[in-house]
C-alpha positions in Angstrom: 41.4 -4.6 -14.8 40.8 -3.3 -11.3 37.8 -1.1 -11.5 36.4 -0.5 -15.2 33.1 1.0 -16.9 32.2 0.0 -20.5 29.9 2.4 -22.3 29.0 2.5 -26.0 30.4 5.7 -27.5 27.3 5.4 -30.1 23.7 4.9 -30.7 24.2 1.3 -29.1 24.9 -1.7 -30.7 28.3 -1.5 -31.1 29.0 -5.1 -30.3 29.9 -4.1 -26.1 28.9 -7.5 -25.4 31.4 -9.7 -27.3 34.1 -7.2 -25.3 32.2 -7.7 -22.1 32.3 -11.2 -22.6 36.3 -11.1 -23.1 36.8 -8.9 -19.8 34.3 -10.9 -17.6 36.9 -13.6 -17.6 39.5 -11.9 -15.4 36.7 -9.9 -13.6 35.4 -11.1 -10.2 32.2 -9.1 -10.3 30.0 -7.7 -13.6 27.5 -5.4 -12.8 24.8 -3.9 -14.8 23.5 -0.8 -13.7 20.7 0.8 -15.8 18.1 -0.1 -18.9 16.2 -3.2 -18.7 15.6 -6.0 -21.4 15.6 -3.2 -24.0 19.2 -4.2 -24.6 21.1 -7.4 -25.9 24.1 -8.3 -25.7 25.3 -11.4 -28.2 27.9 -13.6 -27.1 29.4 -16.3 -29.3 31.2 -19.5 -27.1 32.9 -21.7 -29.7 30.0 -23.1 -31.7 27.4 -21.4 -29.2 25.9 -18.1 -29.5 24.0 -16.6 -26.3 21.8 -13.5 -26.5 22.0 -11.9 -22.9 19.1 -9.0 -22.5 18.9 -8.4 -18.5 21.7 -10.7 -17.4 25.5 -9.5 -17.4 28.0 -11.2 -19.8 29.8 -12.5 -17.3 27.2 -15.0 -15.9 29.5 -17.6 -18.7 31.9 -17.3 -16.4 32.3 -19.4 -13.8 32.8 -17.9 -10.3 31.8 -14.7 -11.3 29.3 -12.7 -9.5 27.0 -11.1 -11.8 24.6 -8.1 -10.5 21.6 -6.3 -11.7 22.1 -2.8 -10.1 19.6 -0.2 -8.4 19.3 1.5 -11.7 18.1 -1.5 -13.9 14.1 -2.1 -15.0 13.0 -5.3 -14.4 10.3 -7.6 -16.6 10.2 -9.9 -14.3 9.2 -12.6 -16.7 11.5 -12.1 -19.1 14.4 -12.4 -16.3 13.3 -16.1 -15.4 13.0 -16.9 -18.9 16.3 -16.0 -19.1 17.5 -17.6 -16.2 15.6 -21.3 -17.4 17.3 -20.5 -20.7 20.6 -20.5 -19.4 20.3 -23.1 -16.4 18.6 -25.6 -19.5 22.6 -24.4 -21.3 24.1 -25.7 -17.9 25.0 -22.3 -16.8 25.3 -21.5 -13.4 22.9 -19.1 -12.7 22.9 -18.8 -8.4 25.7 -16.2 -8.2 23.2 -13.6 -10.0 21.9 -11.0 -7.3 19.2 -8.8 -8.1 19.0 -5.1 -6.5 15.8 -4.7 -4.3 15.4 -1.3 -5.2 15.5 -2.1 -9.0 12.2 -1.3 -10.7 9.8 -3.9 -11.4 8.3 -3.6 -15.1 4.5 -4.4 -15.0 1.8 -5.6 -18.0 0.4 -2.4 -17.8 3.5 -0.4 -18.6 4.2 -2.3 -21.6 0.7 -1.9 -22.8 1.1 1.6 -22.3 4.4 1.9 -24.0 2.7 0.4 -27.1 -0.9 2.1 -26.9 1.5 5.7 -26.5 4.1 5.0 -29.7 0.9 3.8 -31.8 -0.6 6.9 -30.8 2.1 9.8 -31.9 1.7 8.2 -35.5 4.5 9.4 -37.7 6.5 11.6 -34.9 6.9 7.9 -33.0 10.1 7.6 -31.5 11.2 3.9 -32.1 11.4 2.3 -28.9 11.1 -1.1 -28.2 7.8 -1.6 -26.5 8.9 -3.2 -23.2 7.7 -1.1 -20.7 11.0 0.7 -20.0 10.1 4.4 -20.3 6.5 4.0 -18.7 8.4 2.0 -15.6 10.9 4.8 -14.9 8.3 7.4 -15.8 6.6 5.6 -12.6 9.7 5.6 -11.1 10.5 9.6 -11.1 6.8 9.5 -10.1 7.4 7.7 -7.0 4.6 5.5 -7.8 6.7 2.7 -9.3 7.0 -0.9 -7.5 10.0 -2.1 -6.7 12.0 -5.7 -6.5 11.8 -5.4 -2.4 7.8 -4.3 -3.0 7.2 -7.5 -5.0 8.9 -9.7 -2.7 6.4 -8.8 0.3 3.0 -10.1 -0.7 0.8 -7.9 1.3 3.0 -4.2 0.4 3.0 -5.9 -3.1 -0.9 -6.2 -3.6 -1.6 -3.1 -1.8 0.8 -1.1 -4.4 0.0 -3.1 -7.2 -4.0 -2.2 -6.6 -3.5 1.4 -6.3 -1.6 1.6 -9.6 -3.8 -0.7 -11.9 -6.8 2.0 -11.0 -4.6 4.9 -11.7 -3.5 2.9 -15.4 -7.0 1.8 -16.1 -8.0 4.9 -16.3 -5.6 6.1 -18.5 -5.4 3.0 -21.0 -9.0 3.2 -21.4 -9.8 7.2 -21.0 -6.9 8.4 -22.9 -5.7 5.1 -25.6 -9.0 3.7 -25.6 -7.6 0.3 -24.7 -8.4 -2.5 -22.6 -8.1 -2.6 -18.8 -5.5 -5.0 -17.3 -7.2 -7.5 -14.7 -5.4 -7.1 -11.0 -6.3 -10.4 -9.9 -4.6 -11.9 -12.7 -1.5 -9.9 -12.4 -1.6 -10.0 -8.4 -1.6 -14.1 -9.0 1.4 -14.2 -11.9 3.5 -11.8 -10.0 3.2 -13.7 -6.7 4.5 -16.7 -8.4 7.6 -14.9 -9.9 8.1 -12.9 -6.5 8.6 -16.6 -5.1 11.0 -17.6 -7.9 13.1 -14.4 -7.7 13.4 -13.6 -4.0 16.3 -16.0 -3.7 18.2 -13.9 -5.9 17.3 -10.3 -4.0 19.9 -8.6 -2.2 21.1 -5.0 -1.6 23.7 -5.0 -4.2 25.0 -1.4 -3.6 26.7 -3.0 -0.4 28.5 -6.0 -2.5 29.7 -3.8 -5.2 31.6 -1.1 -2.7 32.9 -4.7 -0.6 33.8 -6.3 -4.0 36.2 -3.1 -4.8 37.4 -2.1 -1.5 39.0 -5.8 -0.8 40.5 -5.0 -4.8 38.3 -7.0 -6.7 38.3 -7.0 -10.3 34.7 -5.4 -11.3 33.3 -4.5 -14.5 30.6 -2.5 -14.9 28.3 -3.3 -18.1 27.0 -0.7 -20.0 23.8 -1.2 -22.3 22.4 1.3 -25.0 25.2 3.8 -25.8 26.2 7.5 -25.0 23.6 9.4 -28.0 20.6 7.1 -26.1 21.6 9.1 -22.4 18.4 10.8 -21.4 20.1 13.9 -20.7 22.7 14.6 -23.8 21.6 11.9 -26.7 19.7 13.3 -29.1 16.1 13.5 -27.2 13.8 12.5 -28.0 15.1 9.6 -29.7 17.1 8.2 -27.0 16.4 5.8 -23.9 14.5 6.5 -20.0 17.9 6.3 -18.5 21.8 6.7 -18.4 23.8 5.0 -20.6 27.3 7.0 -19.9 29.7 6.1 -17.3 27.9 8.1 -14.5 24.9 6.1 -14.9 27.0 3.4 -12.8 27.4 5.8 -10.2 23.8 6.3 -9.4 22.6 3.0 -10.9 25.2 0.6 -8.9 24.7 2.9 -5.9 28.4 4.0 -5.6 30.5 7.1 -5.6 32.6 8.5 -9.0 35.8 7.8 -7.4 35.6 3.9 -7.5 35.7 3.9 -11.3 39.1 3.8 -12.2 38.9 3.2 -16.1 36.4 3.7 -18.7 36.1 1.8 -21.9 34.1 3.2 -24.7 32.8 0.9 -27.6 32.6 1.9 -31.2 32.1 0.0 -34.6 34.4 1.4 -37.5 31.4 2.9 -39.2 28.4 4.3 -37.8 24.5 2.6 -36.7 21.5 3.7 -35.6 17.8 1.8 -35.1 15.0 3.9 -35.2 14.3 7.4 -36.2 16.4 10.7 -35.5 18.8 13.0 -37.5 22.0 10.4 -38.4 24.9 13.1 -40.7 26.7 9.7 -42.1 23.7 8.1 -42.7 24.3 5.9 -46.0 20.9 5.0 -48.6 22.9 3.8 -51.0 24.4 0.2 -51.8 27.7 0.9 -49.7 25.0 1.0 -46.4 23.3 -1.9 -47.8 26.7 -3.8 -48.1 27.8 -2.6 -44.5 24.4 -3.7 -43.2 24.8 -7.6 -44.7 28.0 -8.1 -44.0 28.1 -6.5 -40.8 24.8 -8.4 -39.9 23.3 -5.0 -38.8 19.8 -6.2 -37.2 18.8 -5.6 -33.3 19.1 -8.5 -31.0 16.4 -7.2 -28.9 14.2 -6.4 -32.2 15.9 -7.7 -35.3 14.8 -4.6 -36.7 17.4 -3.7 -39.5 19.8 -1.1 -38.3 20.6 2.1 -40.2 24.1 2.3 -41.6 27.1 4.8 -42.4 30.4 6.1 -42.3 32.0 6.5 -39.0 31.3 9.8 -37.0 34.0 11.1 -35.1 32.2 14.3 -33.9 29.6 11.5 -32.2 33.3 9.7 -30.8 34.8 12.8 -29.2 31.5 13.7 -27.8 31.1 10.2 -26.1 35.3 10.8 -25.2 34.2 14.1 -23.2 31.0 12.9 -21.9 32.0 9.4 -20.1 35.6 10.4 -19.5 36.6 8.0 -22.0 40.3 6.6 -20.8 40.2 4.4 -24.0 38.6 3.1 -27.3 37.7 0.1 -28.4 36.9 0.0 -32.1 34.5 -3.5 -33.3 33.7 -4.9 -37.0 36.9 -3.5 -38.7 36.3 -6.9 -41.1 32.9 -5.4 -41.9 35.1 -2.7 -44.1 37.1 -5.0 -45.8 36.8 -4.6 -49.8 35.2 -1.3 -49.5 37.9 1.0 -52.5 37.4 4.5 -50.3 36.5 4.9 -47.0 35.3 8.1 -45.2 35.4 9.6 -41.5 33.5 12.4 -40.8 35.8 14.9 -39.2 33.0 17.7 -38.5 29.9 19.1 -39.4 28.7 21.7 -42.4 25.6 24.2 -41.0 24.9 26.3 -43.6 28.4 28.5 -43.7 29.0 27.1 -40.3 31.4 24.0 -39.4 30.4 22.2 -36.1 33.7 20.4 -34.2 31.2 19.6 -31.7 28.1 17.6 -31.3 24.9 20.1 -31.1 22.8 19.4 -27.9 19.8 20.2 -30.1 18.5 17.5 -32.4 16.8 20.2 -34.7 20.4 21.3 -35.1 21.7 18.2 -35.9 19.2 17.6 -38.5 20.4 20.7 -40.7 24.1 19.4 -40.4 26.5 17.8 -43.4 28.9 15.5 -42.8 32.4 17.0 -43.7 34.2 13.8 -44.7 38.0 13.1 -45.2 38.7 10.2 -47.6 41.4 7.4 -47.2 42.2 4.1 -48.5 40.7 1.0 -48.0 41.5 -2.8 -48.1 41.2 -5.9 -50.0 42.8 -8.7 -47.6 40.8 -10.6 -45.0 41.8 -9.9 -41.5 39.4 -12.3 -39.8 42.6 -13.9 -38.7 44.9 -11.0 -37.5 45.9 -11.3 -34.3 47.5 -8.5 -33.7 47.8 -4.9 -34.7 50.9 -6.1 -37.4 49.1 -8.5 -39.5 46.4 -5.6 -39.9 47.0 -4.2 -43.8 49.1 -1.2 -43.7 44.9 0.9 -45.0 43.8 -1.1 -41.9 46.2 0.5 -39.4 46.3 3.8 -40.7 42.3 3.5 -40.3 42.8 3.1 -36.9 45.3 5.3 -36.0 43.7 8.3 -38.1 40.8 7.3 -35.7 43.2 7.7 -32.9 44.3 11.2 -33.3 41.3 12.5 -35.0 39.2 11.9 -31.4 42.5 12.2 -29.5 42.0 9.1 -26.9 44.2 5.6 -27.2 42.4 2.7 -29.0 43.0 -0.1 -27.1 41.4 -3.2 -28.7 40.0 -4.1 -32.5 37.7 -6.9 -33.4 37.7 -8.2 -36.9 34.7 -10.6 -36.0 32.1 -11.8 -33.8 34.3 -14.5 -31.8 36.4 -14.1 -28.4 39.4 -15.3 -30.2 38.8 -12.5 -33.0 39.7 -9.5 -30.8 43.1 -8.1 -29.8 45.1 -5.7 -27.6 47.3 -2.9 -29.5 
């Protein structure tokens, strides 16, 4: 594995953390670099399922380090629930190390996240309500408080008291809200600083040691390449990076280091919330695809929006991570379905896009143009390899293949380790 970055190539939830889960067991070191408990990553052990939101995958592992980055947002309460969840499993949680220069995510951001999405009515913009976008809006700021702030009591209080005025101010001026009590916070906070200082470390310095004495390391991506804040389709996207070099400035190291990059893709198309979406399907097909598939968020079982699979959307996540391979999840999810379509490119007016616009009121005025092949009747929860796939199945995949023009590398016919497999 030596050095690899694993990205979704979609809107997210393209199932990255089953193939997280399946790397992190030769991996030394997993690292997550960016987000915060926005994301969730499902992992099924056996009979055991594990829904991972701040923690990398390969915590299940053990011996491996796992390593929330520079880049990451952190709810500070939701991590130790997280980490009592999984000691309570018999998980090992002490080789989980904590950047102290991650962001800490406080009650008054996820108020505000709330009391803002509530407030733009119909043009909300879907998120998730954790506090995420009002942290790193603190962060670019450079007001935000950070892991090593929260660990120093006295630093801590004096931060936290300057920013509760500043947010008072504007959850009860502007959202006509209700102020959050510093006492209360100082107090709860305190306790957690106690719990988590352990855990602290400068993690920027154990990622670059990990890979210069040639340690396998993973980096684990969260949201996917559409969500970036810079080329998704803004607004509707997330407050950070989710392409590969998100790790660079979330882990704290330099481009070079990443030797490979694996992007993540279902065989048809999801979104959750609102934005344009070409392939989008209302219809019965999208309903089927959304059942079967089991299309609802970990984070916020909302239902996920379905359709055909967008290879515009794949190249563009190809060029913009530097995509050295594909995987491609949920074939199964397909199975039974007479025709299926891949959008090769899109139709504006007497114009056909071969590219993904960079403006979302672009995007909304394009058509899919679709190419039609067959489908498949048999069940390949069982195939094991790319030869017991039905010949519909493999020519799927290898249409796929040179339609974005970058290797596919692994296919997943179901949600368990053992249902995944190298071509």
């Amino acid at each position: 594995m030596s050095v690899t970055a694993l990205v979704g190539a979609q809107w997210g939830d393209e199932g990255k953390g089953k193939i997280i889960d399946i790397l992190a067991e030769k991996a030394d070191m997993v690292v997550r670099a960016q987000g915060g408990n926005n994301a969730g990553h499902t992992v099924v052990v056996g009979n055991e399922v594990y829904k991972l939101h701040l923690i990398p995958s390969g915590i299940l592992y053990a011996g491996t380090e796992c390593i929330i980055g520079n880049g990451t947002v952190v709810d500070p309460k939701v991590l130790l629930k997280e980490m009592d969840g999984l000691k309570s499993r018999g998980i090992d949680i002490s080789r989980l190390k904590i950047d102290a220069r991650a962001h800490v995510i406080l009650p008054y951001h996820i108020i505000i996240d709330s009391l803002a999405e509530d407030a733009r009515g119909k043009a909300d913009i879907g998120t998730t309500k954790k506090g995420i976008g009002p942290c790193y809006m603190d962060k670019a700021e450079r007001i935000g408080i950070r892991i090593c702030d929260l660990i120093l009591p006295k630093i801590f209080k004096e931060k936290l008291q300057r920013n509760v005025q500043i947010k008072n101010k504007l959850i009860v001026s502007m959202y006509n809200g209700e102020p959050v009590d510093f006492d209360s916070i100082l107090k709860e906070y305190n306790e957690y600083a106690k719990k988590l200082a352990p855990f602290v470390a400068d993690t920027s310095v154990l990622v670059y040691d990990a890979i210069k004495a040639g340690k396998n390391v993973l980096f684990e991506g969260a949201q996917g390449a559409l969500l970036d804040l810079d080329v998704g389709t803004y607004p509707y996207v997330t407050s950070s990076h989710p392409i590969s070099g998100g790790f660079c400035v979330g882990a704290g190291i330099g481009p070079t280091l990443i030797k490979d990059c694996l992007g993540i893709a279902k065989a048809y198309t999801t979104r959750v919330g609102k934005g344009p979406f070409p392939t989008e399907l209302d219809d019965e097909t999208g309903e089927r695809i959304r059942n079967v598939g089991a299309e609802f968020g970990t984070t916020t079982g909302r239902p996920r929006r379905c359709g055909w699979l967008d290879v515009v959307i794949l190249k563009f996540a190809v060029r913009v991570n530097g995509l050295t391979s594909v995987a491609v999840n949920k074939l199964d999810t397909l199975t039974g379905i007479p025709k299926l379509k891949i959008c090769v490119s899109y139709k504006k007016g007497k114009e056909t896009l071969m590219n993904f616009p960079s403006d979302i009121s672009e995007l909304e005025d394009c058509m899919p143009n679709y190419i039609e092949l067959d489908g498949w009747n048999e069940n390949i929860a069982d195939a094991k390899s790319f030869d017991d796939l039905p010949k519909n199945a493999q020519i799927y995949i290898r249409t796929i293949e040179k339609l974005i023009d970058c290797p596919i590398s692994m296919i997943g016919v179901g949600p368990r380790r053992d249902q995944n497999f190298n071509i």
